[in-house]
C-alpha positions in Angstrom: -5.8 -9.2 27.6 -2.4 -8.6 29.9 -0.2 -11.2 28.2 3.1 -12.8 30.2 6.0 -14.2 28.8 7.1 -18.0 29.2 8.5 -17.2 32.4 5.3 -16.1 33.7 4.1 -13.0 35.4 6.3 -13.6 38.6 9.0 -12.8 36.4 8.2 -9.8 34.8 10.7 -7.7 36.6 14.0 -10.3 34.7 11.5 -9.4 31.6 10.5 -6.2 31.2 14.3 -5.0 31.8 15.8 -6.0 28.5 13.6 -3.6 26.5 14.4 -0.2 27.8 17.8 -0.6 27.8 18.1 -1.4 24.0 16.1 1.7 22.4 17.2 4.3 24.7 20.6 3.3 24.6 21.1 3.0 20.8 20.4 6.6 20.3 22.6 7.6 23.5 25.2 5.2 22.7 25.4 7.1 18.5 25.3 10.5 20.4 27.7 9.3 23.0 30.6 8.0 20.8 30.6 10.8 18.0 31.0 13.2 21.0 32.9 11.9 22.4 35.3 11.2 20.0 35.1 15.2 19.1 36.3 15.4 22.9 39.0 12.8 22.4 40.8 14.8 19.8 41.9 17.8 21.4 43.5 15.5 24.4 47.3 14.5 24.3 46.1 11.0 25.8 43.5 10.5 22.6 45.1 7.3 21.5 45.5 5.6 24.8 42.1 6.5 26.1 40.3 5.5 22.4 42.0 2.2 23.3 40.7 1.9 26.1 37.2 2.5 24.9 37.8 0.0 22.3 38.7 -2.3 25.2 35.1 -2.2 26.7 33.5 -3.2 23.9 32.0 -6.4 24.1 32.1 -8.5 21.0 30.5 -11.4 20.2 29.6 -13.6 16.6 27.1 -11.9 14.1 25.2 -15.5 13.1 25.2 -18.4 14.7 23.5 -20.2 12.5 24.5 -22.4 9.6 22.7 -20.4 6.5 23.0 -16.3 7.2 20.8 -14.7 4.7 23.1 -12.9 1.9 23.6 -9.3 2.0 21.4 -6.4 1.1 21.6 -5.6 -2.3 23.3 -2.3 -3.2 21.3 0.4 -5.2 21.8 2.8 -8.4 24.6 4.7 -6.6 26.4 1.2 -5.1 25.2 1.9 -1.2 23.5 -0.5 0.5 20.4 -0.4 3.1 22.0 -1.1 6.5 20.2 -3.4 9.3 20.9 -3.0 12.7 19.7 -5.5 15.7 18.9 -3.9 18.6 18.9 -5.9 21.9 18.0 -5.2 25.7 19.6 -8.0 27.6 17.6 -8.7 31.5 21.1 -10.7 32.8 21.5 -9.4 36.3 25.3 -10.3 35.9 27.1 -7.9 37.9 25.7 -5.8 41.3 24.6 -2.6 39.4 22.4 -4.7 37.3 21.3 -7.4 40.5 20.2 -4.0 42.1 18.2 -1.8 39.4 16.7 -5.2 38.1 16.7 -7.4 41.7 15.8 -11.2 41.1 19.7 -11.7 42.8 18.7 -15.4 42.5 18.9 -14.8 38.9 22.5 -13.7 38.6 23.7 -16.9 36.9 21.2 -17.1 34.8 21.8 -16.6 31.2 20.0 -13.2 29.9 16.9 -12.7 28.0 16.6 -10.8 24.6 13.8 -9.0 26.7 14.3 -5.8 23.8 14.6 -6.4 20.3 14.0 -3.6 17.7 15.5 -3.5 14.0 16.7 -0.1 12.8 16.2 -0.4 9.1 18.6 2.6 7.5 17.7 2.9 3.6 20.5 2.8 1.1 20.5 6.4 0.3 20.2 7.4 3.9 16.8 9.2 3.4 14.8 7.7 5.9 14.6 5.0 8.7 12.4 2.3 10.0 12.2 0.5 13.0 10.2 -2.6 13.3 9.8 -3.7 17.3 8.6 -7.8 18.2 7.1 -8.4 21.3 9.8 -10.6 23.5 6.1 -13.3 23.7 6.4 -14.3 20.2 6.7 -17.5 19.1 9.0 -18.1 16.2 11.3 -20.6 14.7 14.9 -20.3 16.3 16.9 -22.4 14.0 20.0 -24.2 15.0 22.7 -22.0 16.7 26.5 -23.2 18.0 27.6 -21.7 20.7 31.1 -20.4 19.6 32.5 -20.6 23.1 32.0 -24.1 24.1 30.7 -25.7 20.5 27.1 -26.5 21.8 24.7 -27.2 19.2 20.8 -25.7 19.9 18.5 -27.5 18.0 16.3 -25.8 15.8 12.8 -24.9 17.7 9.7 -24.1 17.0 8.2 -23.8 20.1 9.9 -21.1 22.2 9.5 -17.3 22.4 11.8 -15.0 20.9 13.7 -13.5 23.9 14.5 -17.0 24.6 16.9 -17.9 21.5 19.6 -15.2 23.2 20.3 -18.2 25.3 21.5 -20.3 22.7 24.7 -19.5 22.3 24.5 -15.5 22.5 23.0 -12.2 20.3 24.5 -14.3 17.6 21.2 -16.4 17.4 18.9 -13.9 18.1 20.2 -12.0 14.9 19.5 -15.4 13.0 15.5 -15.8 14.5 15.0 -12.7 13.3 16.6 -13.5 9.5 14.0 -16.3 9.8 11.1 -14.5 11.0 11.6 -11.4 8.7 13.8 -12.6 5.3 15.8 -9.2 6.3 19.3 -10.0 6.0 21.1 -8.0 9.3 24.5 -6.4 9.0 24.8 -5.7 13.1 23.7 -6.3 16.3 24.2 -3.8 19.4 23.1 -5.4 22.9 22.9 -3.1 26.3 22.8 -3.8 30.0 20.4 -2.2 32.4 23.6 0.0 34.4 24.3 1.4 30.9 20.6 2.8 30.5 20.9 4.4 33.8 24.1 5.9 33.1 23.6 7.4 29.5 20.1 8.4 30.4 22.1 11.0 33.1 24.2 11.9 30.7 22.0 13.4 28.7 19.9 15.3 31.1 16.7 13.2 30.6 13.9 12.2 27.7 10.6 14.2 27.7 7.7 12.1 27.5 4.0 12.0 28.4 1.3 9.8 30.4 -2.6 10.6 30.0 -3.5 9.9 33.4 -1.8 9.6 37.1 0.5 5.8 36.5 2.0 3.4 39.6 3.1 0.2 38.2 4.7 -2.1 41.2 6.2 -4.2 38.8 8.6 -1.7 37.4 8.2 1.3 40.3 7.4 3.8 37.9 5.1 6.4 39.2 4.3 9.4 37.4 1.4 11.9 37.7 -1.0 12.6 34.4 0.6 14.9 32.0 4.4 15.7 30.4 7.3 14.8 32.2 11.4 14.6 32.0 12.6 11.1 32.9 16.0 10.3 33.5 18.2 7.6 35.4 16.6 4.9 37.0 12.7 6.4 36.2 13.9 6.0 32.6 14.7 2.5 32.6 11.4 2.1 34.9 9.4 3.6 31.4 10.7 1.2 29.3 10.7 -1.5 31.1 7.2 -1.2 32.2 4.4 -3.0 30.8 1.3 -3.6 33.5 1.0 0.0 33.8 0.2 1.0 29.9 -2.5 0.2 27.3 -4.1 -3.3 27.9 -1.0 -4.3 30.3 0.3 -6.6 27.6 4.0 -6.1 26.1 2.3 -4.6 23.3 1.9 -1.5 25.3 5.4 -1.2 26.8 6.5 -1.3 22.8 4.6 2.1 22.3 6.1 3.7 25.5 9.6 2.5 24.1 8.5 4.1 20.4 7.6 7.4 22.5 11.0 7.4 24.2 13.1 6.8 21.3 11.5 9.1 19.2 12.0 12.1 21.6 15.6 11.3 22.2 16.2 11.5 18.5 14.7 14.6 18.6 16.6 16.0 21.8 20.4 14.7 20.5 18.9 16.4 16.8 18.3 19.9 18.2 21.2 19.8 20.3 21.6 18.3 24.0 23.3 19.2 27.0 26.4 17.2 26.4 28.6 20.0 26.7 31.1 19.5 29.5 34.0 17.5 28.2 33.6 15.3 31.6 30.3 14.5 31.1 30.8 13.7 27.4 33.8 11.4 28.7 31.8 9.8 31.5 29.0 9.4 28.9 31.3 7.5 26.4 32.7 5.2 29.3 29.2 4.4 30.0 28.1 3.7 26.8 30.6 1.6 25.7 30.9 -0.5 29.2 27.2 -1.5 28.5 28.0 -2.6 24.8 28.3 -5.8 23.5 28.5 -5.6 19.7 28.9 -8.2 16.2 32.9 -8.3 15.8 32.1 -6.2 12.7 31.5 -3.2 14.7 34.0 -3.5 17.8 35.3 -0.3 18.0 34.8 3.2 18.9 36.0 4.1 15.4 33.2 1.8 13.6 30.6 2.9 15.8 31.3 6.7 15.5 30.9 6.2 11.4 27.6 4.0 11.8 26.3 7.0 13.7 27.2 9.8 11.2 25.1 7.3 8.9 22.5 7.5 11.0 22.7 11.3 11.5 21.9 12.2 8.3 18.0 11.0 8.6 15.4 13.6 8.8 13.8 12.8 12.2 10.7 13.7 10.0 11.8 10.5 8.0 11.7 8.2 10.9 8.9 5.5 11.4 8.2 2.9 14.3 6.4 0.4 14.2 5.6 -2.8 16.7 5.4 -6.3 14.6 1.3 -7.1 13.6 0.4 -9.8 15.9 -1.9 -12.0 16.4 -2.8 -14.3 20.0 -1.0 -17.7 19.6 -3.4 -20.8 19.0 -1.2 -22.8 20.8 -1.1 -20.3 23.9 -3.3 -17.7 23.5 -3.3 -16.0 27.2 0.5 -15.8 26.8 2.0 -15.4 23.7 2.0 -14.5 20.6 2.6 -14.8 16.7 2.8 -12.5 13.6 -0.6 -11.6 11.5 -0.7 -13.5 8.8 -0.5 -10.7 5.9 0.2 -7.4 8.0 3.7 -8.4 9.4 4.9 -10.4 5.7 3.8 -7.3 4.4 6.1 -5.5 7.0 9.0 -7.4 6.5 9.0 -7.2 2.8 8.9 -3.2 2.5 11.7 -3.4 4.4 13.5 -6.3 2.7 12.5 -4.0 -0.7 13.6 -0.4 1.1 10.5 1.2 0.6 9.8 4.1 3.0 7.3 3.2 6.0 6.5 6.5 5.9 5.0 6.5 2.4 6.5 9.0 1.6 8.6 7.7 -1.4 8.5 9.0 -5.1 6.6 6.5 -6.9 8.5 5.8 -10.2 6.9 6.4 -13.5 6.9 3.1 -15.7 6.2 4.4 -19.2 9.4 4.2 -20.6 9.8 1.0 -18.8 7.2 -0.5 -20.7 8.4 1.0 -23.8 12.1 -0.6 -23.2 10.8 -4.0 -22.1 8.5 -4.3 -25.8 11.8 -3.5 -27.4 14.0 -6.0 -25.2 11.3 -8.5 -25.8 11.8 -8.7 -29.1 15.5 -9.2 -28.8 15.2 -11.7 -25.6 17.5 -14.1 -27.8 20.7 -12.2 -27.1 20.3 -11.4 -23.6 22.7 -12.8 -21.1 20.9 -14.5 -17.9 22.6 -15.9 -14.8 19.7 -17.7 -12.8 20.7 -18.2 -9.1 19.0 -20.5 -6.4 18.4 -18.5 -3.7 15.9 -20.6 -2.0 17.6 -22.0 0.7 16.8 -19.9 4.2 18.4 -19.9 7.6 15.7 -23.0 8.5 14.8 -24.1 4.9 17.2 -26.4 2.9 17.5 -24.9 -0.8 15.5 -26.5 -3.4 17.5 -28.7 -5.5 17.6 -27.5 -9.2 15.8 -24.6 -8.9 18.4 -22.4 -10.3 18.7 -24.6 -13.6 15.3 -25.6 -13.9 14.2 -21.5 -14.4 17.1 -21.4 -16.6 15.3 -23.9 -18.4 12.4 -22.2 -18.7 13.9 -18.9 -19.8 15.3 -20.7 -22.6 12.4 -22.3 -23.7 11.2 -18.5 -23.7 13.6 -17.4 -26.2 16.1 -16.7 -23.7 18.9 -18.5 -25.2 21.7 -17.1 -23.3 19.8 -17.9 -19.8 23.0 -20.1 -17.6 22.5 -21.1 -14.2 24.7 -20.3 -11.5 25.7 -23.3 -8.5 27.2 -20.5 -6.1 24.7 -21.0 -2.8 22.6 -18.3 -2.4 20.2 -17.3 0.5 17.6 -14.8 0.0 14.1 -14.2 0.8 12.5 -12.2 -2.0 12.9 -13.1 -5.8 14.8 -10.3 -7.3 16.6 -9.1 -10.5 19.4 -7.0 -10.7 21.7 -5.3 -13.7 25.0 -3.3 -13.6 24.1 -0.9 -15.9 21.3 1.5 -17.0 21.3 0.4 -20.3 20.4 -2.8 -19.1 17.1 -2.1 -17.7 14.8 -2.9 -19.8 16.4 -6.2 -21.0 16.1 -7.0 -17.7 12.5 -6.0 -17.3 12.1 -8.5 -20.5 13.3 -11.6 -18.3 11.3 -10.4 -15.2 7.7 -10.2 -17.9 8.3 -13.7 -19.0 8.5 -15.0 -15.1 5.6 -13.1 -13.9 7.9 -11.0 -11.5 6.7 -7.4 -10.6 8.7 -4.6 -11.8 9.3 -3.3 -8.3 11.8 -6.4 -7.8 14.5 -5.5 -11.2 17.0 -3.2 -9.7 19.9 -1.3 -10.8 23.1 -2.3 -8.5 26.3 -1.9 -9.9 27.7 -4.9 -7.3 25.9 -7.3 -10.1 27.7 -9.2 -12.6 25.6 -8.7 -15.7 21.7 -9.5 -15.6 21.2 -12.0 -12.8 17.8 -13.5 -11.4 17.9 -14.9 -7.8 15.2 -17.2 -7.2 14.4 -16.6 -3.4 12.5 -18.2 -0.6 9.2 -16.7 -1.5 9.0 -19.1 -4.9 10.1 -22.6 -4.2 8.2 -24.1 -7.0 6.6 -23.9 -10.5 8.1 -21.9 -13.5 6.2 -18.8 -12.8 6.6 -16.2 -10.1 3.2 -16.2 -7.6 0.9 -13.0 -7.5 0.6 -11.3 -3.8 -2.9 -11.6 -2.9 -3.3 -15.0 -5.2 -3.1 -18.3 -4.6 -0.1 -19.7 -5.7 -1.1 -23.1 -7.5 -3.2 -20.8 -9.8 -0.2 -19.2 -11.2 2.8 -21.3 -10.9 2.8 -22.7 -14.5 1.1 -20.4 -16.1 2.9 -16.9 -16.1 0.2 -15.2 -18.1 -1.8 -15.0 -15.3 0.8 -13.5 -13.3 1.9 -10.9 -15.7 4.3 -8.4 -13.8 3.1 -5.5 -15.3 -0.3 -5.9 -13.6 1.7 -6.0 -10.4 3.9 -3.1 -10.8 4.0 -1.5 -7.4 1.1 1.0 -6.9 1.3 3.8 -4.1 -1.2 2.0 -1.7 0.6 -0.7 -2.2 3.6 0.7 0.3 1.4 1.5 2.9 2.6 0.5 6.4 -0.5 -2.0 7.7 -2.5 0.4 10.2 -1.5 -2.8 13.0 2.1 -1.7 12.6 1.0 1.3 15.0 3.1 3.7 13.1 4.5 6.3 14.7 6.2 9.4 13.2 9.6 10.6 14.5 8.0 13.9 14.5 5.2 13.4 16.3 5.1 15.4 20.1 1.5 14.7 20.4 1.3 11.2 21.7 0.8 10.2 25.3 0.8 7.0 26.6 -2.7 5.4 28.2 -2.6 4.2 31.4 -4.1 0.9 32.0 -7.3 1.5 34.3 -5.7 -0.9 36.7 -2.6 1.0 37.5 -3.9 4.5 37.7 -3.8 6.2 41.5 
């Protein structure tokens, strides 16, 4: 079931280009910069030449939307989960790009978010996930202004994903995906075709394997059945290719770009061939030429410490994983749109920084419960900020819903519960508390809600006990079961008691539709659709 983007088939060459260049290049762009910097150090012209890396950088706006989700909140030990947006651009701007991705009619055309891949680094730097949509999805791309000419995009419902980077930039590309997902993103990094080529030189090439002999005219790559070394221009044909693998759908050209990635982690980990200070130098020009970066992150220096951050993962920690998906009703032969179930289930481990891998310690709750009975019983003197969170980058906020669970804590014996007017945007409905101490006061207000353990955290960022009411409860005075309908449980929090919903190891499984694939694994080889194989 090949499936084309909105452009059509015709097109596939403008499409398929955007992808490679975003994976490969994140991973030679970390390995690049740290390097290179190492390089820069020992030279007399350091500081000139570290501006003028600064001066390629491309920098654009992080949101261009009106409502940017707030922040990840920060753990136990005060760090914070970090997102990253990673984005393959097909703009044939520029003759290196008009000749590795042709379509020279297309020059003036603005590009394509062709790749797009989140890199989900958890807040104690212990593992990583990376979630990949397929550029055919249709999603709600809310209203972005162009920050160069002012130019308002409507909000749409109807489009494909790869199609909101032309509404004013990566800026609203990072804001479909707050939509889609509920995961708030910190950066974006965004690569050009010429830079995949160059980096992939650089680094002397990216093992990976094919299961049978593969020609796909669409991209040019040709490779015989078995393992090979790509580099250059065959590597951006890999990634950008999507006839030649699987069921010829985008789907497939997801996997091939999971392979890649996860052996070029594992080359730059063991140690690459970046030894020759010119090479390291040329790769670092290249590199950053080919970025375009949030304004956050615009600079050699920024991107050097986001990749010692990244470093420290076990690349026996690392998950990918391509978006559940389902055909679109609306266009099924083309398009499609997240499973209903498997990708919110995704996005919230994720949005909750639980461990793809399932890997996680699961927490023991027996004192917990043991604290909350006590708290219970003392409710009346615990201090309760209630937030409204509900607003989200396409949904207007709720009016009153901050005061009106404030209400309803009171009524529970709660008497110190306050509501708080600051504007908030979140996804999930959490609870957090400053101190240790606190927990199981905490856990007291989250019992008389219905809210699940798993959702009170320790953050030292909060001020006191404070509940955020997020986008996923919008009505009624208690908190909805997963896996129940909603109506049965809004008013009547007995039937949602949290401790009931506590979360249970199969609970953070990664759906099986996620494709997951381990950072580790040097068994998998890509299948060759039947209709490209020579």
């Amino acid at each position: 079931m090949g499936r084309s983007s909105a452009q059509g088939d015709e097109k596939d060459t403008a499409e398929a280009k955007g992808k490679p260049r975003g994976r490969k290049a994140r991973i030679l762009r970390w390995s690049a910069i740290s390097l290179a910097v190492v390089v820069l150090g020992a030279s007399g012209a350091a500081y000139v030449y570290y501006q003028h890396l600064n001066h390629n950088i491309r920098k654009s706006a992080l949101n261009l939307s009106d409502k940017p989700l707030d922040r990840s909140v920060p753990n136990s030990a005060g760090q914070r989960p970090l997102n990253i947006l990673l984005l393959g651009s097909d703009s044939r701007a520029g003759k290196e790009n008009q000749d590795l991705g042709g379509a020279r009619d297309d020059a003036d055309r603005p590009g394509l978010a062709d790749v797009e891949m989140l890199v989900h680094v958890s807040a104690d730097r212990g593992n990583m996930s990376v979630i990949s949509v397929p550029r055919d999805t249709r999603v709600t791309i809310p209203k972005c202004t162009d920050p160069s000419d002012g130019k308002v995009y409507p909000e749409t419902h109807s489009q494909i994903i790869n199609t909101s980077l032309q509404n004013g930039g990566p800026g609203c590309t990072v804001a479909a995906w707050e939509e889609l997902t509920g995961i708030p993103i910190d950066h974006f990094m965004m690569i050009d075709f010429s830079g995949v080529v160059s980096m992939a030189d650089a680094v002397g090439g990216v093992p990976v394997c094919v299961d049978g002999n593969v020609y796909d005219d669409k991209s040019g790559l040709r490779l015989t059945k078995g393992s090979h070394t790509i580099k250059g221009e065959q590597a951006l044909q890999w990634l950008r290719t999507r006839h030649g693998f699987e069921d010829g759908s985008d789907i497939g050209r997801t996997h091939a770009q999971h392979m890649y990635m996860n052996a070029m982690v594992r080359q730059l980990k063991s140690g690459t061939k970046l030894t020759d200070p010119g090479q390291l130098t040329g790769l670092a020009e290249a590199a950053t030429k080919a970025l375009t970066v949030d304004k956050d992150l615009g600079s050699v220096k920024k991107l050097y410490d986001l990749a010692n951050d990244v470093r420290r993962v076990p690349t026996a920690r690392i998950t990918m994983t391509t978006m559940p998906w389902a055909a679109d009703p609306q266009d099924p032969d083309a398009h499609v749109v997240p499973k209903a179930g498997d990708a919110d289930k995704l996005f919230s481990l994720v949005r909750n920084d639980i461990a793809l891998d399932g890997k996680d310690k699961p927490r023991d709750d027996k004192d917990d419960k043991k604290a909350r009975a006590t708290a219970d019983k003392a409710k009346a003197g615990i201090p309760v900020t209630v937030a409204n969170g509900t607003g989200t980058v396409v949904l207007p906020p709720v009016t009153g819903r901050g005061s009106d669970i404030a209400a309803f804590l009171v009524k529970q014996g709660f008497a110190k519960a306050t509501a708080d007017s600051t504007p908030r945007a979140q996804a999930d409905t959490t609870i957090t508390y400053p101190h240790a101490g606190q927990r199981a006061d905490a856990l007291a207000v989250a019992k008389a809600i219905g809210l699940p353990g798993s959702a009170v955290r320790l953050s030292p960022a909060a001020d006191g006990i404070t509940l955020v009411v997020g986008g996923d409860w919008r009505k009624g005075t208690a908190y909805p079961a997963q896996g129940e309908d909603d109506e049965a449980t809004q008013d009547d929090p007995s039937k949602n008691d949290s401790s009931k919903k506590d979360d249970k190891p199969s609970d953070n499984k990664v759906p099986q539709s996620a494709d997951p694939l381990n950072g580790e694994d040097k068994s998998a080889c890509m299948k060759v659709n039947s209709l490209n194989r020579f």
